[in-house]
Each structure stands twice: as structure tokens, then as C-alpha cells.
N, CA, C and O atoms as a GROMACS GRO file, in nm:
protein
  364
    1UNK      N    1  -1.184   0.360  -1.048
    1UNK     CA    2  -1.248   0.327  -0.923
    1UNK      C    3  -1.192   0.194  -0.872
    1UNK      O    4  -1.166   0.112  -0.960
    2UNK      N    5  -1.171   0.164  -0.765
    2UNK     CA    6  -1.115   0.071  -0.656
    2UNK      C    7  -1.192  -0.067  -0.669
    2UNK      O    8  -1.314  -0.077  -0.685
    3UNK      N    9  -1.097  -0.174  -0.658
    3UNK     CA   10  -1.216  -0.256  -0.674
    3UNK      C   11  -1.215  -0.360  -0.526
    3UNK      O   12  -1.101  -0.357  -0.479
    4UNK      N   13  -1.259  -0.400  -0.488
    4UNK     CA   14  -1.311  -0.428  -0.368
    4UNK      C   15  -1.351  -0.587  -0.359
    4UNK      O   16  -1.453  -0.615  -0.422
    5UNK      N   17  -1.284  -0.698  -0.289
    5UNK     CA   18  -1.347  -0.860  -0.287
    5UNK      C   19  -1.409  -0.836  -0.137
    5UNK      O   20  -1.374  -0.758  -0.048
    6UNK      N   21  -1.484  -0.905  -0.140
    6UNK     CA   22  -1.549  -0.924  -0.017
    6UNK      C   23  -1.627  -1.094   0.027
    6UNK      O   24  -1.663  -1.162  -0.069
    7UNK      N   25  -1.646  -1.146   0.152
    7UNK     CA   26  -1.638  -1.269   0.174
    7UNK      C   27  -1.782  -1.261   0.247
    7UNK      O   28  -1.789  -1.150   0.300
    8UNK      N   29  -1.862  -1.312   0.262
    8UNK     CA   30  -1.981  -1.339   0.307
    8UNK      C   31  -1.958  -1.412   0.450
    8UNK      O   32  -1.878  -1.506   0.450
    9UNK      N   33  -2.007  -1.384   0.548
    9UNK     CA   34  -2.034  -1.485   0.611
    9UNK      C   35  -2.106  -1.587   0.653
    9UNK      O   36  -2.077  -1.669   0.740
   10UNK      N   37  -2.234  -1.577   0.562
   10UNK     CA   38  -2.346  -1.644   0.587
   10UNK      C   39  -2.305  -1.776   0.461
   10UNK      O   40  -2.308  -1.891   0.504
   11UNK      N   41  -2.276  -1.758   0.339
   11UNK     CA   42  -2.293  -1.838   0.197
   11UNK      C   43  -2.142  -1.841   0.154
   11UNK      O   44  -2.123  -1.872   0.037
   12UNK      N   45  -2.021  -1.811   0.239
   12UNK     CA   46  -1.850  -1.812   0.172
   12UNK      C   47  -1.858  -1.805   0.063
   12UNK      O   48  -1.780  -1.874  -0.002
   13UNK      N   49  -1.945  -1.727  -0.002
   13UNK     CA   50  -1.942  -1.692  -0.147
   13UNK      C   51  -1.814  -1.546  -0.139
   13UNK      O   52  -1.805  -1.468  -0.044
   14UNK      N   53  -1.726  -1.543  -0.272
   14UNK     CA   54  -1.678  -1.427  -0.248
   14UNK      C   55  -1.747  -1.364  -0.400
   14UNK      O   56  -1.807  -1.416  -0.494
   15UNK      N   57  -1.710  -1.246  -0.372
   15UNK     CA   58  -1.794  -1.094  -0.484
   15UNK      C   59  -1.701  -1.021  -0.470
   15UNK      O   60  -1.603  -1.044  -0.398
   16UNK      N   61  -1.726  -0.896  -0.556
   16UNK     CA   62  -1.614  -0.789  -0.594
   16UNK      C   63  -1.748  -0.684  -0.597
   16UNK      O   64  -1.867  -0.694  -0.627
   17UNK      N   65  -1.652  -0.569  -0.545
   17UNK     CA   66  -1.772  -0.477  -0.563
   17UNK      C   67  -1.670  -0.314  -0.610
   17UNK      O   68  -1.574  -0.280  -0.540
   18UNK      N   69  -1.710  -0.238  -0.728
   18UNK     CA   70  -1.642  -0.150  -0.756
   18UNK      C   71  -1.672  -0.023  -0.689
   18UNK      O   72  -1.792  -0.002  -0.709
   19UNK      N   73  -1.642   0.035  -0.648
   19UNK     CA   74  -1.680   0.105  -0.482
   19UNK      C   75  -1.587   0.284  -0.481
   19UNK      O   76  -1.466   0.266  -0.498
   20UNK      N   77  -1.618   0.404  -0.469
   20UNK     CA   78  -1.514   0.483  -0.476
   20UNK      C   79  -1.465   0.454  -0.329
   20UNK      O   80  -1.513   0.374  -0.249
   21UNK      N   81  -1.376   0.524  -0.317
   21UNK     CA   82  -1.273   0.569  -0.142
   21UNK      C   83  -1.366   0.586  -0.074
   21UNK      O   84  -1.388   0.515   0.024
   22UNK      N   85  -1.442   0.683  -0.110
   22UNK     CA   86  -1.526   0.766   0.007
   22UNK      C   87  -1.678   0.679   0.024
   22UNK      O   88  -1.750   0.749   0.095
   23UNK      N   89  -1.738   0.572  -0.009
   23UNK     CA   90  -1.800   0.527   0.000
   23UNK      C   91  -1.799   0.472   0.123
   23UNK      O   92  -1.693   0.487   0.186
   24UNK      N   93  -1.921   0.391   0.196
   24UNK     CA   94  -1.934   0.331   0.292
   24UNK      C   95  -1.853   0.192   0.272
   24UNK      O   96  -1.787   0.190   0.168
   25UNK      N   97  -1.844   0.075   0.352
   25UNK     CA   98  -1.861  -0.046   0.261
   25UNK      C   99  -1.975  -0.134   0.282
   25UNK      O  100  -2.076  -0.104   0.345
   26UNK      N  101  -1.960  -0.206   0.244
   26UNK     CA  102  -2.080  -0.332   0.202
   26UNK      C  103  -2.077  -0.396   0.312
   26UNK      O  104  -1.980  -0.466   0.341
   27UNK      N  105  -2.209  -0.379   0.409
   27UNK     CA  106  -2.261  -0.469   0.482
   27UNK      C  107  -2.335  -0.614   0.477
   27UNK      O  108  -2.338  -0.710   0.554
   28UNK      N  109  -2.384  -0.588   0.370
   28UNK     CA  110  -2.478  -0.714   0.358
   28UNK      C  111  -2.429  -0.776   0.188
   28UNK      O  112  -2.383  -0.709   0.095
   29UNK      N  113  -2.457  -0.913   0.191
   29UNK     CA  114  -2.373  -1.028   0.059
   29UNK      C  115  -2.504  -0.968  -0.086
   29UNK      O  116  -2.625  -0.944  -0.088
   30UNK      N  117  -2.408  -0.965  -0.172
   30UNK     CA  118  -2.500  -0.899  -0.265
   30UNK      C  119  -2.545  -1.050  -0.385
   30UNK      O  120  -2.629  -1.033  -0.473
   31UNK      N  121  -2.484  -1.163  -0.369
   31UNK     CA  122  -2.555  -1.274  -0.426
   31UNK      C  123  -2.664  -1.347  -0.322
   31UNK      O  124  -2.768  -1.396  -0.365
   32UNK      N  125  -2.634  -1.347  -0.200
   32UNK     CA  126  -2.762  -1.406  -0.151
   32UNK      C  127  -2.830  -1.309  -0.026
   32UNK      O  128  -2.897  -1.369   0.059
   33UNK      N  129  -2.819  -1.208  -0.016
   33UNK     CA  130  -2.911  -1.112   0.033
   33UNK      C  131  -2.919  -1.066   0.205
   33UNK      O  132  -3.000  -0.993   0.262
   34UNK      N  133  -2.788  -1.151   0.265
   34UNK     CA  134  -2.842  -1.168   0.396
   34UNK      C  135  -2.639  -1.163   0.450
   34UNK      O  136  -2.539  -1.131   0.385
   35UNK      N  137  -2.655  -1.204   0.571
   35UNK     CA  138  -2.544  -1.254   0.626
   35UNK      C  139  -2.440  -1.086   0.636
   35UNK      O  140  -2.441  -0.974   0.584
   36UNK      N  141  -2.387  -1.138   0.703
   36UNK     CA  142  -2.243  -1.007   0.737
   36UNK      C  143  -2.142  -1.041   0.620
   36UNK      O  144  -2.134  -1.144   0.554
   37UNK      N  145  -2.083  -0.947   0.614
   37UNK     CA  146  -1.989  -0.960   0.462
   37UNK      C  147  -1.824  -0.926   0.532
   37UNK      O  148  -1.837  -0.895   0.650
   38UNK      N  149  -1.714  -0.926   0.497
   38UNK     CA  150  -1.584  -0.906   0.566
   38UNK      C  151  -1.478  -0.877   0.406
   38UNK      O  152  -1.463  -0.941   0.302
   39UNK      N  153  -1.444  -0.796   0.439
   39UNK     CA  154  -1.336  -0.708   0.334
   39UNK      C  155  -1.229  -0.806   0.361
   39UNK      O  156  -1.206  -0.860   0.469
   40UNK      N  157  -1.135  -0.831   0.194
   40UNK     CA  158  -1.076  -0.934   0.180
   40UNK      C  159  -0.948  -0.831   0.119
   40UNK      O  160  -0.967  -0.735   0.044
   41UNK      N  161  -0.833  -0.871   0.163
   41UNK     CA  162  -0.696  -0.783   0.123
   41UNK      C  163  -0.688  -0.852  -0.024
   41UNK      O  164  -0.693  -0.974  -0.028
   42UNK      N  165  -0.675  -0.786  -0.133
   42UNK     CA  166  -0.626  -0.897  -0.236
   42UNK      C  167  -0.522  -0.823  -0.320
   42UNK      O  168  -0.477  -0.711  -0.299
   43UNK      N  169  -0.495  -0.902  -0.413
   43UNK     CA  170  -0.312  -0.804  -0.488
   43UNK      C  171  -0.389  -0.731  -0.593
   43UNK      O  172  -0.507  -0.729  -0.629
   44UNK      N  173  -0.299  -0.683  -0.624
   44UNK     CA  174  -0.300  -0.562  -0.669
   44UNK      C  175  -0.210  -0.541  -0.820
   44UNK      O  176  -0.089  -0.519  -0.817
   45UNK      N  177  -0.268  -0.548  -0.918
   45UNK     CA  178  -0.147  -0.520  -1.023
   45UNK      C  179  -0.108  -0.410  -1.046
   45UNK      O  180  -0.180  -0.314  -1.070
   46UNK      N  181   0.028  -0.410  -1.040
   46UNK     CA  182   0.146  -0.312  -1.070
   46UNK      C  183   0.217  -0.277  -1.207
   46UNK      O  184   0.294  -0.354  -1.264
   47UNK      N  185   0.193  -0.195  -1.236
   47UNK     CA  186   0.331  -0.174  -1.400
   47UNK      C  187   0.383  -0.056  -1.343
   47UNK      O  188   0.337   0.035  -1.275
   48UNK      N  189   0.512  -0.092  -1.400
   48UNK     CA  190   0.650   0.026  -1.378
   48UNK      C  191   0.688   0.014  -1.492
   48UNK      O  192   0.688  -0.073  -1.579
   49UNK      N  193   0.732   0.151  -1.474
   49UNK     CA  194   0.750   0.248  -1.622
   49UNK      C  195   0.861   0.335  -1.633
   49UNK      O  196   0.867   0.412  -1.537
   50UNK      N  197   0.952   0.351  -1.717
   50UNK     CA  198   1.060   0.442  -1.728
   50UNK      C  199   1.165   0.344  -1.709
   50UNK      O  200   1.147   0.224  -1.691
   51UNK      N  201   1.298   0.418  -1.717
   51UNK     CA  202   1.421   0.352  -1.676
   51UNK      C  203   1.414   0.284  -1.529
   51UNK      O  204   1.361   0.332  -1.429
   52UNK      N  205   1.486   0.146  -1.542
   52UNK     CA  206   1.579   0.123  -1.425
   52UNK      C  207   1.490   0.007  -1.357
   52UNK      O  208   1.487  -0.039  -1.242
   53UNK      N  209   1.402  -0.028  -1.500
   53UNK     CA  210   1.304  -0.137  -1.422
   53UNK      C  211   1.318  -0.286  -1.524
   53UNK      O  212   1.290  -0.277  -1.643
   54UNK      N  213   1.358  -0.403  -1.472
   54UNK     CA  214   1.423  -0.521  -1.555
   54UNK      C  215   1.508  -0.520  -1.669
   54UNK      O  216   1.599  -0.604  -1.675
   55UNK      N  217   1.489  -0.429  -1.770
   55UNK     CA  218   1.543  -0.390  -1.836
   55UNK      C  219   1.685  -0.333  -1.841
   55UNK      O  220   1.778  -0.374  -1.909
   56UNK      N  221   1.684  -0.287  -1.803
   56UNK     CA  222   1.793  -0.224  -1.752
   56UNK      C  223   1.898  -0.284  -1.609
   56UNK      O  224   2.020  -0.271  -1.602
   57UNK      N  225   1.814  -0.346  -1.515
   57UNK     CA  226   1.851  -0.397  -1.398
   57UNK      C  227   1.933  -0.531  -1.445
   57UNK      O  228   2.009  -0.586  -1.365
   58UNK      N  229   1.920  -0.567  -1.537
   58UNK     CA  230   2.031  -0.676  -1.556
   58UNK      C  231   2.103  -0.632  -1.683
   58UNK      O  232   2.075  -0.588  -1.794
   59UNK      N  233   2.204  -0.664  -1.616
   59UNK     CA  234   2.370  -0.660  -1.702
   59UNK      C  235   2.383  -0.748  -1.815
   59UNK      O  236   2.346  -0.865  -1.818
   60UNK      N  237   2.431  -0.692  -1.896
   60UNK     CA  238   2.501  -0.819  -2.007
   60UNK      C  239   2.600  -0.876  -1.973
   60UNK      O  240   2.683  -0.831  -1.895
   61UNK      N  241   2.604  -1.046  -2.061
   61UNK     CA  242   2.694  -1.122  -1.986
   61UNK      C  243   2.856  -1.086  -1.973
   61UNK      O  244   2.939  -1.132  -1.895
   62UNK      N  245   2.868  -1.003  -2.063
   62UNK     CA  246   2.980  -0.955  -2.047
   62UNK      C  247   3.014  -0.889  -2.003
   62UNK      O  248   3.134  -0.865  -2.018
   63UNK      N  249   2.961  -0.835  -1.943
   63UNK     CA  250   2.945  -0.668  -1.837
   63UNK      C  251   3.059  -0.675  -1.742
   63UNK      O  252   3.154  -0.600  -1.720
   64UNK      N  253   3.010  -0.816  -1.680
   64UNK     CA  254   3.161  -0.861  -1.579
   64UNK      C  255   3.245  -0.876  -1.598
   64UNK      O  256   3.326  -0.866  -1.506
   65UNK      N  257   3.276  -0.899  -1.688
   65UNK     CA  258   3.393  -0.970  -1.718
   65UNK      C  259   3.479  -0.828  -1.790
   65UNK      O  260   3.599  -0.826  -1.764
   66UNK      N  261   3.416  -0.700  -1.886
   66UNK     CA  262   3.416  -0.584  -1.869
   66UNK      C  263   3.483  -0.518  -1.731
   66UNK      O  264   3.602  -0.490  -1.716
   67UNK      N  265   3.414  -0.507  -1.669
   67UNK     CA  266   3.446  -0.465  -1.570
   67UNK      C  267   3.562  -0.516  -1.469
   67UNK      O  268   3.598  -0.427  -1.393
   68UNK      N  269   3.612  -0.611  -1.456
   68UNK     CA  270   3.731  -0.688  -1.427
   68UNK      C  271   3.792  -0.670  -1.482
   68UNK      O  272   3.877  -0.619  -1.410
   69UNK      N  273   3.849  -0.671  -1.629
   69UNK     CA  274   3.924  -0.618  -1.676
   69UNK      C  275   4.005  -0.469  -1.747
   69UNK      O  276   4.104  -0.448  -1.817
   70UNK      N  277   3.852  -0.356  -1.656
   70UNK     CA  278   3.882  -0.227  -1.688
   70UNK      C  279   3.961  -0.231  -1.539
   70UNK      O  280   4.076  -0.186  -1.548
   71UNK      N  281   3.927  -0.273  -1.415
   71UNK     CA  282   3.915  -0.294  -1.276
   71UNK      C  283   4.134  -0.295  -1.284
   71UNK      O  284   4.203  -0.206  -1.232
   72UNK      N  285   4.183  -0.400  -1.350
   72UNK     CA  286   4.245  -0.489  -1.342
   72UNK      C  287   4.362  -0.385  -1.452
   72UNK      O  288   4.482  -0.368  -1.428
   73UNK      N  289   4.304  -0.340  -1.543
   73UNK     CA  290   4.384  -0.270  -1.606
   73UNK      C  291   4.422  -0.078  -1.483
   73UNK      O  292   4.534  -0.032  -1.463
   74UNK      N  293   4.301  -0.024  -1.437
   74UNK     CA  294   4.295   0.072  -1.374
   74UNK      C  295   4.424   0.050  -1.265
   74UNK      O  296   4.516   0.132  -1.260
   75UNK      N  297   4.418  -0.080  -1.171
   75UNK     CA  298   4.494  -0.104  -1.047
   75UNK      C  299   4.664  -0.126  -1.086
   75UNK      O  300   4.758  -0.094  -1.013
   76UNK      N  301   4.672  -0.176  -1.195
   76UNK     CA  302   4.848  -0.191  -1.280
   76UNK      C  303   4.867  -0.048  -1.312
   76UNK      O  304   4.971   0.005  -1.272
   77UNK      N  305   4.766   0.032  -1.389
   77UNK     CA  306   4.834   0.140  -1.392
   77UNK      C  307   4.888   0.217  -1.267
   77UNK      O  308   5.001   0.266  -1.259
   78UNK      N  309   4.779   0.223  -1.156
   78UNK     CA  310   4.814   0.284  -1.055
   78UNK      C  311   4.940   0.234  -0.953
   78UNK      O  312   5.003   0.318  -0.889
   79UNK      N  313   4.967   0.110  -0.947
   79UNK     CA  314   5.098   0.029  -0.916
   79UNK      C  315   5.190   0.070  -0.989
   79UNK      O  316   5.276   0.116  -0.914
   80UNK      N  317   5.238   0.085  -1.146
   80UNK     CA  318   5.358   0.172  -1.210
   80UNK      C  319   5.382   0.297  -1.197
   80UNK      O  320   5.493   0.347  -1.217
   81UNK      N  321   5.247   0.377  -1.150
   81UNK     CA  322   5.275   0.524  -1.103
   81UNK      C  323   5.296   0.554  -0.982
   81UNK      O  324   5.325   0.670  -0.949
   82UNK      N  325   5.286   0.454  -0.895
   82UNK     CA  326   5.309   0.476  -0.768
   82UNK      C  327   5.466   0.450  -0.739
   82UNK      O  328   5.523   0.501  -0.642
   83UNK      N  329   5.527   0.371  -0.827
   83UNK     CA  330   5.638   0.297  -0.797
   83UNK      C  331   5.752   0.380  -0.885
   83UNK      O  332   5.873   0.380  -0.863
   84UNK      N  333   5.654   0.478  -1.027
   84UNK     CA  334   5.766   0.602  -1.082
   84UNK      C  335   5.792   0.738  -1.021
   84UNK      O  336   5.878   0.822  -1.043
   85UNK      N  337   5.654   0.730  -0.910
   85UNK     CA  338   5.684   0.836  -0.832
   85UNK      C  339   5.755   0.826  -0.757
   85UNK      O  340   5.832   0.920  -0.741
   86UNK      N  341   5.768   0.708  -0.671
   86UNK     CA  342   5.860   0.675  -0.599
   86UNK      C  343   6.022   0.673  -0.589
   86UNK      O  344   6.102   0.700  -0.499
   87UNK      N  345   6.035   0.627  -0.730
   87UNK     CA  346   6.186   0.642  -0.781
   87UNK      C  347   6.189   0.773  -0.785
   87UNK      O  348   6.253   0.836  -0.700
   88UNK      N  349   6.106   0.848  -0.905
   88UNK     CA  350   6.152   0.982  -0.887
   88UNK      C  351   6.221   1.004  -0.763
   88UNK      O  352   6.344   1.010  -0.759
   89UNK      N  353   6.120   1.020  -0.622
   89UNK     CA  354   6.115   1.090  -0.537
   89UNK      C  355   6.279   1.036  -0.504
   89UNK      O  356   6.368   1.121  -0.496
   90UNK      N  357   6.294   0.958  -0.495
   90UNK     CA  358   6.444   0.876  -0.421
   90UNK      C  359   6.550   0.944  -0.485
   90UNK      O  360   6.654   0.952  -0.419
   91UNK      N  361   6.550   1.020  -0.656
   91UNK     CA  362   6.624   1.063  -0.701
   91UNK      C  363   6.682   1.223  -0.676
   91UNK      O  364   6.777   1.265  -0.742
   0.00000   0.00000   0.00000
């Protein structure tokens, strides 16, 4: 069930009230008995679950440096094959 802060306007007292969806809401302050009450946005805790959440979202430090040098090895090869096809072709 949802839980609900709410602000008084008569006593700026704030309260929480555990409330389903379909309920009305709270008109009147439930510590001092009187006054208009006003629904308060508040956060919300979150957990994420499964792959692809911090865990995973960061790289090891070497990752880069990995990768630059697969990067770096991939682009030389493709420069000597471009340049044996080439001869071929001239031949």
C-alpha cells in the first residue's frame, strides 16, 4: 500500500498516511483535528535488479586501454590488406 505525506494547513505539522489508490484523500490533519491538509510529492525508493545496473555499467580500468589496442591492432591489419590488395591488383 502507498504511502502518502501530507502538510496541514492549520499546525505545518507533516504526517504520513498509508492509503490504497482508490481511496479518497485526507481532508482534515489527523494530529490536531482541524485545518485543510495538502498532499506533499515526496521520493520514492527505487531498487534495480538484473543486469546492466552499476555493476556492470562501469568498465574495468583496463577495459580502455583493451580496447585501443584491439582498435589499433584491427586498423594496421586493415591498412596491410588494403595495400596487398592493391599490389595484387596492379599486378
Amino acid at each position: 500500500m502507498p504511502t502518502y505525506e501530507y502538510l496541514c494547513q492549520a499546525c505545518q505539522e507533516q504526517f504520513e498516511v498509508f492509503q490504497r489508490v482508490t481511496e479518497p484523500p485526507v481532508t482534515t490533519c489527523r494530529l490536531c483535528g482541524g485545518g485543510p491538509v495538502r498532499k506533499l510529492i515526496s521520493r520514492v525508493g527505487v531498487i534495480f535488479k538484473g543486469p546492466g545496473f552499476h555493476v556492470n555499467d562501469y568498465r574495468k580500468p583496463d577495459a580502455r586501454r583493451d580496447a585501443d589496442e584491439k582498435a589499433s591492432t584491427t586498423s594496421s591489419t586493415t591498412k596491410s590488406d588494403s595495400t596487398a590488395t592493391a599490389t595484387a591488383g596492379a599486378n
